[in-house]
KELOMI-510341 format. One record per residue (C-alpha): x, y, z; residue number from 1; residue in three letters. Coordinates in Angstrom, 2 decimals. Example, Ala and Ser with C-alpha at 12.3 -4.5 7.8 and 13.67 -1.06 7.14 Angstrom:
<rs>
+---------+---------+---------+-----+------+
|    east |   north |      up | pos | code |
+---------+---------+---------+-----+------+
|   12.30 |   -4.50 |    7.80 |   1 |  ALA |
|   13.67 |   -1.06 |    7.14 |   2 |  SER |
+---------+---------+---------+-----+------+
</rs>
This chain:
<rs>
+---------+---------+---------+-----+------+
|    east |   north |      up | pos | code |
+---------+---------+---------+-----+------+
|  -19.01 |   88.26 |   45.43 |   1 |  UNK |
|  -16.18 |   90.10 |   43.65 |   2 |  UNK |
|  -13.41 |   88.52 |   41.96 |   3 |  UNK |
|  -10.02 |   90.55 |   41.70 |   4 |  UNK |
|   -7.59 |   88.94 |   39.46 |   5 |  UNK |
|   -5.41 |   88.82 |   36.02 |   6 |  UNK |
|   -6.48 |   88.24 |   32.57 |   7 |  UNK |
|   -7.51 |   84.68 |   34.09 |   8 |  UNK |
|  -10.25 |   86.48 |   35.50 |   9 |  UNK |
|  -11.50 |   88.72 |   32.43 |  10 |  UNK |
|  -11.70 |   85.36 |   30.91 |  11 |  UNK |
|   -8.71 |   85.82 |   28.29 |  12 |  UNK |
|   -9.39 |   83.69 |   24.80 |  13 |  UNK |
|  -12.62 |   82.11 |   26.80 |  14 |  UNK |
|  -15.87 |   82.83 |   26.11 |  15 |  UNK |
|  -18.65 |   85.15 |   28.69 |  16 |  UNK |
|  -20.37 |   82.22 |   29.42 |  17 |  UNK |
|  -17.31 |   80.20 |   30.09 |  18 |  UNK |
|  -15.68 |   82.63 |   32.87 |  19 |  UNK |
|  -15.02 |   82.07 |   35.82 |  20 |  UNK |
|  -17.77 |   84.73 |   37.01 |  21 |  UNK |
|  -20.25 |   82.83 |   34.34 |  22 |  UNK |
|  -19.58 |   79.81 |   35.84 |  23 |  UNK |
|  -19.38 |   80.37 |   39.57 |  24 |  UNK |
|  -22.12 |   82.43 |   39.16 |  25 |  UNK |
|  -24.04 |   79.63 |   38.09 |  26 |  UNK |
|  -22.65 |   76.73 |   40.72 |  27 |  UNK |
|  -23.38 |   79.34 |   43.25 |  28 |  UNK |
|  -26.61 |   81.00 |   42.51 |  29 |  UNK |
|  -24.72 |   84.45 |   43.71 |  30 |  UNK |
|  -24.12 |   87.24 |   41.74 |  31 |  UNK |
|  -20.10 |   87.62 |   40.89 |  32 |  UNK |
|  -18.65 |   90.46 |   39.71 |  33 |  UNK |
|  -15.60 |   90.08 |   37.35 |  34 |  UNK |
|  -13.05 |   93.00 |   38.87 |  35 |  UNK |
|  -10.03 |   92.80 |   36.32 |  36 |  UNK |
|   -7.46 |   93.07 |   35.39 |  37 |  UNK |
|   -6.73 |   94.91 |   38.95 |  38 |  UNK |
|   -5.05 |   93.94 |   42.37 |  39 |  UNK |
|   -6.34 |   94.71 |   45.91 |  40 |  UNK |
|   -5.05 |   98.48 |   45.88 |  41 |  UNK |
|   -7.12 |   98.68 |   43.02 |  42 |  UNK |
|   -9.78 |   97.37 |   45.00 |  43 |  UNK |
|   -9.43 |   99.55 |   48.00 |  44 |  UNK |
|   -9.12 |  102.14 |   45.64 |  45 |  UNK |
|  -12.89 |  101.95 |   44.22 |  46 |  UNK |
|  -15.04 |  103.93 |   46.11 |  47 |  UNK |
|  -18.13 |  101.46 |   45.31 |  48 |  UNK |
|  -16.62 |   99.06 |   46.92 |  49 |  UNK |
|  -16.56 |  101.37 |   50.14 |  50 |  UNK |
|  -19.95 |  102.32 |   49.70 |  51 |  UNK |
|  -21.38 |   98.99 |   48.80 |  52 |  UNK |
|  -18.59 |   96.35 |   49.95 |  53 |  UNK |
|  -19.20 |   92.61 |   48.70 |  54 |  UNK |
|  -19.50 |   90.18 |   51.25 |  55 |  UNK |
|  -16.57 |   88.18 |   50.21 |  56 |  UNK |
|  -13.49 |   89.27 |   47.80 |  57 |  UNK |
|  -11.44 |   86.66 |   46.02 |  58 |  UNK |
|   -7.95 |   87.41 |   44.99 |  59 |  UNK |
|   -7.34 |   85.15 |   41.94 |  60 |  UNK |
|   -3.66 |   84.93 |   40.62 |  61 |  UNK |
|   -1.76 |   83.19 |   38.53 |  62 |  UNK |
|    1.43 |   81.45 |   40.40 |  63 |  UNK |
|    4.38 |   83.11 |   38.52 |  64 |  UNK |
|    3.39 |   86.77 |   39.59 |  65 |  UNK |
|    2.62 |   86.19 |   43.02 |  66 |  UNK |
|    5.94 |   87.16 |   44.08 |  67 |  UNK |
|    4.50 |   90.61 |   42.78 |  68 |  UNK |
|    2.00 |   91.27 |   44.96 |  69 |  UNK |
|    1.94 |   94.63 |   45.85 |  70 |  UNK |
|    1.70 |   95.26 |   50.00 |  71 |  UNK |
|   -1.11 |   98.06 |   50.50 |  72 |  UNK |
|   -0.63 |  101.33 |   50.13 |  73 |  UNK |
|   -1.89 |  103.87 |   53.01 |  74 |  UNK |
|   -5.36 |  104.99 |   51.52 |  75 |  UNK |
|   -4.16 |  108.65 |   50.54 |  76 |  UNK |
|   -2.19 |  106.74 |   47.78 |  77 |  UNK |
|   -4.31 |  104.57 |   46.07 |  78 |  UNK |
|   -5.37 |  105.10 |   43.18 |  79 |  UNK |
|   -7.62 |  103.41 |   40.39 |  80 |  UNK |
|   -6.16 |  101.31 |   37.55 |  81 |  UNK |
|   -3.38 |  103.28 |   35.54 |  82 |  UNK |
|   -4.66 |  102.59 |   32.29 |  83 |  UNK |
|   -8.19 |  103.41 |   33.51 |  84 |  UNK |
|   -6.98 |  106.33 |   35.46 |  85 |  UNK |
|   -4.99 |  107.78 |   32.40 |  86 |  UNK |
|   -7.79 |  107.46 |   30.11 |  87 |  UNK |
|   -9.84 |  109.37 |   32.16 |  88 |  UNK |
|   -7.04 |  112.06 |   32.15 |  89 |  UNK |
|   -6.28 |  112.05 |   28.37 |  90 |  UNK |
|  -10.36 |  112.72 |   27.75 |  91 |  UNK |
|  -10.97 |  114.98 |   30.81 |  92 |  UNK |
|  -11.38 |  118.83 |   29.38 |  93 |  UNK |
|  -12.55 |  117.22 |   26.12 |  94 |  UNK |
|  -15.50 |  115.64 |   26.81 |  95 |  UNK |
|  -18.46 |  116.09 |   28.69 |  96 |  UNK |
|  -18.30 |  114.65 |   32.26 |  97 |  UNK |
|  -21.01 |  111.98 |   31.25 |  98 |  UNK |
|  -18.72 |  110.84 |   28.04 |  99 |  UNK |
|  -15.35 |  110.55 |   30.32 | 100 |  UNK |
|  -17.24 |  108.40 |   33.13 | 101 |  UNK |
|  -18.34 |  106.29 |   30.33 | 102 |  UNK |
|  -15.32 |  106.01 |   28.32 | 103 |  UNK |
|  -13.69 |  105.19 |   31.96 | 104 |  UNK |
|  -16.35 |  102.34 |   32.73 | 105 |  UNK |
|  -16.12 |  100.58 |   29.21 | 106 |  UNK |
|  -12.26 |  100.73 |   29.70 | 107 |  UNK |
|  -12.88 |   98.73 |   33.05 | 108 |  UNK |
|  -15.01 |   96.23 |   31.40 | 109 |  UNK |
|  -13.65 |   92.34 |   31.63 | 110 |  UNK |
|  -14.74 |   91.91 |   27.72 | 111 |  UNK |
|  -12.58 |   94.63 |   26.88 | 112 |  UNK |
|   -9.57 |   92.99 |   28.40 | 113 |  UNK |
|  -10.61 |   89.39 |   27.04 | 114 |  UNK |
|  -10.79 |   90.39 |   23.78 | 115 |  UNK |
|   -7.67 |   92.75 |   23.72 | 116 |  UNK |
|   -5.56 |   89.92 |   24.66 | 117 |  UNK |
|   -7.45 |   87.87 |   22.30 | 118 |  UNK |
|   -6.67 |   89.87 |   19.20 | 119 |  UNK |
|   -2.53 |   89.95 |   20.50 | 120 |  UNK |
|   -2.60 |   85.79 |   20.80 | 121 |  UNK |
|   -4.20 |   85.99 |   17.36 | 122 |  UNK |
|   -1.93 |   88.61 |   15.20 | 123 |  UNK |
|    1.23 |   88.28 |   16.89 | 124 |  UNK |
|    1.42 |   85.33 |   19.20 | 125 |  UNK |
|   -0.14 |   82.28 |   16.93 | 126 |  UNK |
|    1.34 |   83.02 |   14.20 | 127 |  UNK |
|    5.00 |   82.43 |   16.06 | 128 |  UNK |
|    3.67 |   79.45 |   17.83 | 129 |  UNK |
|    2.27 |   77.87 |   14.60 | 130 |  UNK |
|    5.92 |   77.83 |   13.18 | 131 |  UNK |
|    7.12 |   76.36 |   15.97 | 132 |  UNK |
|    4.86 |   73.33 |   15.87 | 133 |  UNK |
|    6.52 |   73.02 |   12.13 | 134 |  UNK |
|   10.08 |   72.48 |   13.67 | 135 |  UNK |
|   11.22 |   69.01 |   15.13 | 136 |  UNK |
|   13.05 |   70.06 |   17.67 | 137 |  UNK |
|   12.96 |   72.67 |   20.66 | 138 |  UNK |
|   12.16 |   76.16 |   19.33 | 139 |  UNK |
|   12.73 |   79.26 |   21.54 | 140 |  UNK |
|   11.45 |   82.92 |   20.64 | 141 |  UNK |
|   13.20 |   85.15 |   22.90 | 142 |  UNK |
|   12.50 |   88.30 |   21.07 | 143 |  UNK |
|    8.86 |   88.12 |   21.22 | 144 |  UNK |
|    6.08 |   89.77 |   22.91 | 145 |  UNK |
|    5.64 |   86.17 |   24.65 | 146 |  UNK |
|    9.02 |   85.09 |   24.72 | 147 |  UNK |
|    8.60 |   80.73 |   24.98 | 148 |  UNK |
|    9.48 |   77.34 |   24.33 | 149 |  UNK |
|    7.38 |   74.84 |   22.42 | 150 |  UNK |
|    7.94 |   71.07 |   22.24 | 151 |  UNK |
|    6.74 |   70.85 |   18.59 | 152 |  UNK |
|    6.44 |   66.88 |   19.35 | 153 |  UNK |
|    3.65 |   67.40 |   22.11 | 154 |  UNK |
|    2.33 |   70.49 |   20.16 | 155 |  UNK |
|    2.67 |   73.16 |   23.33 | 156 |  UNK |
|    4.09 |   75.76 |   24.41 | 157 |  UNK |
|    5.48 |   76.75 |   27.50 | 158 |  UNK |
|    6.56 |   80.73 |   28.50 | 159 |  UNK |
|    9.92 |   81.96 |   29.23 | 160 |  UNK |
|    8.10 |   83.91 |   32.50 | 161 |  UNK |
|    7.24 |   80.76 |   33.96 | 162 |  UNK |
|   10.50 |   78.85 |   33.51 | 163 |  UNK |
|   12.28 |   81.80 |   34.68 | 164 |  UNK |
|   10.13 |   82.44 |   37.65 | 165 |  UNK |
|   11.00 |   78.70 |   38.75 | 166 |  UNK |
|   15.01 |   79.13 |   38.22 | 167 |  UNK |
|   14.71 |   82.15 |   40.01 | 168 |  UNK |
|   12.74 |   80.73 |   42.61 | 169 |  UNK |
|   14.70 |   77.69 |   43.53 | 170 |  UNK |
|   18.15 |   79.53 |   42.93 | 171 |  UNK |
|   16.87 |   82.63 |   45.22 | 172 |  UNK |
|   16.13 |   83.03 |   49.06 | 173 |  UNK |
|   12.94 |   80.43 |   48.96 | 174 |  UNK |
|   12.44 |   81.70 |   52.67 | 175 |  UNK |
|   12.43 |   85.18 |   52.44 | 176 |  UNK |
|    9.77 |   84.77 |   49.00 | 177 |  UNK |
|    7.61 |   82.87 |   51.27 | 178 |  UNK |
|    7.82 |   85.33 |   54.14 | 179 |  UNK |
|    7.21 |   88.32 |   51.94 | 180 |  UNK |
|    4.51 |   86.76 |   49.82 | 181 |  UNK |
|    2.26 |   85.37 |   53.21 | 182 |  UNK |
|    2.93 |   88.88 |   54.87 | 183 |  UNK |
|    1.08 |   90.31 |   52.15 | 184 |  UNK |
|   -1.82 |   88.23 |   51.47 | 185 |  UNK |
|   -2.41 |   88.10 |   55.41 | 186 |  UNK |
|   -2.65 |   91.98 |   55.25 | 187 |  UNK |
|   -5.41 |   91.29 |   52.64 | 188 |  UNK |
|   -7.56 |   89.59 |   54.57 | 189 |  UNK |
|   -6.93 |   91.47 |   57.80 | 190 |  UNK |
|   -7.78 |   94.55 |   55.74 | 191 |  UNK |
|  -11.13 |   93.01 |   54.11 | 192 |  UNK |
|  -12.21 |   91.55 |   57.67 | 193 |  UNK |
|  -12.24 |   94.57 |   59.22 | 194 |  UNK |
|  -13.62 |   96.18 |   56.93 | 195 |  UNK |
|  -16.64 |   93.13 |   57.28 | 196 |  UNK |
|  -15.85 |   91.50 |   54.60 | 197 |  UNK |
|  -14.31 |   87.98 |   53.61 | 198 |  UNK |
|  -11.49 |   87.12 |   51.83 | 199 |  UNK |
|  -10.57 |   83.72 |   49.97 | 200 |  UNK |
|   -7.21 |   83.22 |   48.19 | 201 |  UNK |
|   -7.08 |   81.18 |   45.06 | 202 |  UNK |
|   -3.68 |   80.57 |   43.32 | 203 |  UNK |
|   -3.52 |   79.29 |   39.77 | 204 |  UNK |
|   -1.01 |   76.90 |   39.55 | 205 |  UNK |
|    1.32 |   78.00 |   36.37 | 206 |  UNK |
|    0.65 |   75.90 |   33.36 | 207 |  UNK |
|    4.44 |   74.49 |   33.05 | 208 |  UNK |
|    3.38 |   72.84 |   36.44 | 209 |  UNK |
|    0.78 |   70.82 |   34.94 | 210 |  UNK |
|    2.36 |   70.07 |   32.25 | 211 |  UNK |
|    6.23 |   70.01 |   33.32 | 212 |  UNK |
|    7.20 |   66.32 |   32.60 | 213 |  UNK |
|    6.29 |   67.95 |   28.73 | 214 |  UNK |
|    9.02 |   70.65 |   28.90 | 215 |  UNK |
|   11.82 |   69.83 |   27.19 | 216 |  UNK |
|   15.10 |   69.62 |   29.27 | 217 |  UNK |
|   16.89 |   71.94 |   27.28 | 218 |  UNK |
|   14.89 |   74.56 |   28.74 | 219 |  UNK |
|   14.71 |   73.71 |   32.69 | 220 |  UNK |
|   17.33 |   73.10 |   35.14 | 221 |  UNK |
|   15.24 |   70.32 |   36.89 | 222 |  UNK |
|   13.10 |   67.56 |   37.01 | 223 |  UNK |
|   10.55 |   68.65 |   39.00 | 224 |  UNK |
|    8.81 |   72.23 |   39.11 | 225 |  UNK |
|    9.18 |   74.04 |   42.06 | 226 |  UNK |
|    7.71 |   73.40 |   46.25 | 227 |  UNK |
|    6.92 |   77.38 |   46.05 | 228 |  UNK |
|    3.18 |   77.03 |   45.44 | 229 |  UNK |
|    2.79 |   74.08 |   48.47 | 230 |  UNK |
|    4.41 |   75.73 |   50.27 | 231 |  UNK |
|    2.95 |   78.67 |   50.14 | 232 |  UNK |
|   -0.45 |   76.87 |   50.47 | 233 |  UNK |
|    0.71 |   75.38 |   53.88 | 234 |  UNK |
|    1.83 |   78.68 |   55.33 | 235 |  UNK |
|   -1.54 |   80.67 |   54.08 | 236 |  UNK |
|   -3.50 |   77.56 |   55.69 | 237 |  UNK |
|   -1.45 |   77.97 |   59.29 | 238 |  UNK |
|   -2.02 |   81.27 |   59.29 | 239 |  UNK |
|   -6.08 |   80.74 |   58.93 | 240 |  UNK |
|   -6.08 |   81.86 |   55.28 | 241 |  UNK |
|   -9.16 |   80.43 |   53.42 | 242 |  UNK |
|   -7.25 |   78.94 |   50.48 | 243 |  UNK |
|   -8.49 |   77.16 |   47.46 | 244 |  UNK |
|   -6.17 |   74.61 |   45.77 | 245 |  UNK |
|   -6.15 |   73.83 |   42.41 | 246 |  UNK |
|   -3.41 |   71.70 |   41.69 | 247 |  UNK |
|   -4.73 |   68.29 |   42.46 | 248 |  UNK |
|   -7.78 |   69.22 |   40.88 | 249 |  UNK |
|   -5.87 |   70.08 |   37.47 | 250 |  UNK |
|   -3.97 |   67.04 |   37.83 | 251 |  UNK |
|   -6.58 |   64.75 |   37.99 | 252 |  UNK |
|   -8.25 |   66.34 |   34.84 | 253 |  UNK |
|   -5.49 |   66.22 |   32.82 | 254 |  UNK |
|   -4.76 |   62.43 |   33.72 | 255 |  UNK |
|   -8.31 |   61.53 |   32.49 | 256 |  UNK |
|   -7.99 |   63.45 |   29.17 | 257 |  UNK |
|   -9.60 |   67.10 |   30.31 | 258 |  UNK |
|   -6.72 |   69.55 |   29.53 | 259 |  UNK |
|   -7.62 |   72.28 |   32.08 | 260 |  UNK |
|   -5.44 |   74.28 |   30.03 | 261 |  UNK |
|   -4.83 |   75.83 |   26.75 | 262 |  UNK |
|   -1.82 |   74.10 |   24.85 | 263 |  UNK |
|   -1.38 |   76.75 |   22.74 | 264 |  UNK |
|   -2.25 |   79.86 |   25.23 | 265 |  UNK |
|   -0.63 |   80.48 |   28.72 | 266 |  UNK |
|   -4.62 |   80.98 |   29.97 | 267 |  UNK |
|   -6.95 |   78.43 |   31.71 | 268 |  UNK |
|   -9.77 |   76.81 |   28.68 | 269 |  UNK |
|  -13.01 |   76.69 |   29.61 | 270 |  UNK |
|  -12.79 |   73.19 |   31.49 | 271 |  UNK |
|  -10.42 |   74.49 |   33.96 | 272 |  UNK |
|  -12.42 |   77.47 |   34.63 | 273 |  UNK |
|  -15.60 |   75.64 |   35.17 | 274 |  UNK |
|  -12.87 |   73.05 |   37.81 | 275 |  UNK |
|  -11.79 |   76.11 |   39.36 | 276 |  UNK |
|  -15.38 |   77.24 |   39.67 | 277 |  UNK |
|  -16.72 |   73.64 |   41.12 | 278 |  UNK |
|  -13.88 |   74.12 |   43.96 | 279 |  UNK |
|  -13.98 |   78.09 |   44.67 | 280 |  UNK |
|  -18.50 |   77.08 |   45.34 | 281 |  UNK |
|  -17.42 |   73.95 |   47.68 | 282 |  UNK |
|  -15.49 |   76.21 |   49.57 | 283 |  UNK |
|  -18.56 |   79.07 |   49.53 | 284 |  UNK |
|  -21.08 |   76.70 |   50.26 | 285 |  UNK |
|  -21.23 |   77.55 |   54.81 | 286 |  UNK |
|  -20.11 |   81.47 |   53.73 | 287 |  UNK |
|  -23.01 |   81.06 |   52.01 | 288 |  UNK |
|  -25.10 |   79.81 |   55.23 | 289 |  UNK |
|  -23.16 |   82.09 |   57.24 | 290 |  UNK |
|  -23.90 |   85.73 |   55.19 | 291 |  UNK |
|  -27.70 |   84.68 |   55.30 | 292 |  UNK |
|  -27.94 |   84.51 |   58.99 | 293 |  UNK |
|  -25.77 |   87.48 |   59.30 | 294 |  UNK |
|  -28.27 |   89.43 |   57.26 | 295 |  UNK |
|  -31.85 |   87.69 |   59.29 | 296 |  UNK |
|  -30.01 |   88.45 |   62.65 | 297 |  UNK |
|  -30.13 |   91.88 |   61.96 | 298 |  UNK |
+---------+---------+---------+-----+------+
</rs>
């Protein structure tokens, strides 16, 4: 099983035994492959995933970029990671072949992502969101790396992305985000399926969802965070989408005191990646059934 995904998926400010690989890995008994940060061009792009495809690909994203999803590109034009792929470049001519292939395989490493990000929440991000909690009032950085809002009183922050994503979102043509947004993910799966392989969807609901009756009303223009993610969820399931949905889930843990989510970090914590990975296994459980009998029928 291969997991293609954001920084959620490298595991950002978690440890390797608490990701979401780590964990499903060990509610499923299956090996999982950690394939981030990448998207499915990215995916189509790797040729060992041609010559040894998975037998099912999740697509893990966080809700505030899914309006991003890129629609796939004819197979001439993909192409690997940028970052990977310009690596590669950069050393090509002055290293051995071996040396490039291995600075190029490090560089796609999930470790190398988690701790990246770990070291820019640490040195630059923290240190902001520390002298918010200080203030007692609402506190805005908009000049940041992470621009946000904290509510000192509730000690957590919430990012301008997110809030932003939802004006834009209920202010915009909800339709035509919906439209755009199933069109793509159905192209997904038609592409993996025929391609004999099977595709589940799992959104991550945005943090400032959870946790939205803690954002302080100077910095939304409602009381309620946005229908785009049921929504969505609705249409993927009509159109025979295998979805997993998290929302309920999350709610329900935070309710009985398990925050499923870092109050100082945009990321999942370790409790809702292990949630996420209880769910994403219920919903593997007959693929699981199904890919055995697939393999003794033939």
């Amino acid at each position: 099983m291969v997991l293609v995904g954001d920084s959620n998926v490298a595991g950002a400010s978690l440890t390797q035994d608490d990701t979401l690989a780590e964990a499903l890995a060990r509610a499923t008994g299956q090996r999982v492959y950690a394939y981030s940060p990448a998207d499915m061009n990215d995916f189509f792009a790797e040729e060992r995933f041609t010559a040894g495809p998975p037998a099912t690909v999740v697509l893990v994203n966080v809700e505030r970029t899914l309006y991003t999803l890129e629609a796939l590109r004819p197979a001439p034009e993909r192409s690997p990671r940028q970052l990977a792929g310009l690596v590669t470049r950069v050393y090509e001519g002055l290293m051995p072949t071996a040396w490039t292939i291995a600075v190029d395989r490090i560089w796609k490493k999930p470790w190398l992502t988690r701790y990246t990000i770990r070291i820019a929440r640490d040195a630059l991000f923290l240190p902001l969101l520390h002298a918010a909690m200080r203030q007692p009032r609402l506190w805005q950085v908009q000049d940041a790396i992470f621009p946000f809002v904290a509510n000192p009183s509730e000690r957590i922050m919430f990012t301008e992305d997110a809030l932003r994503w939802a004006r834009a979102y209920r202010n915009g043509d909800q339709e035509a985000i919906l439209q755009g947004v199933v069109q793509v993910i159905v192209a997904y799966r038609d592409a993996l399926e025929a391609r004999g392989m099977r595709f589940v969807f799992m959104p991550i609901p945005d943090r400032e969802r959870i946790y939205w009756d803690l954002i302080p009303p100077q910095a939304t223009d409602a009381a309620d965070p946005p229908d785009f993610l049921p929504r969505l969820i609705s249409r993927l399931n009509a159109a025979g989408i295998k979805v997993v949905e998290l929302q309920a889930m999350f709610q329900r843990a935070r309710a009985a005191g398990r925050q499923p989510y870092h109050l100082d970090d945009t990321h999942w914590n370790a409790t809702g990646a292990a949630l996420a990975a209880d769910r994403l296994a219920e919903v593997m459980r007959p693929a699981r059934i199904s890919a055995k009998e697939r393999v003794t029928s033939h």
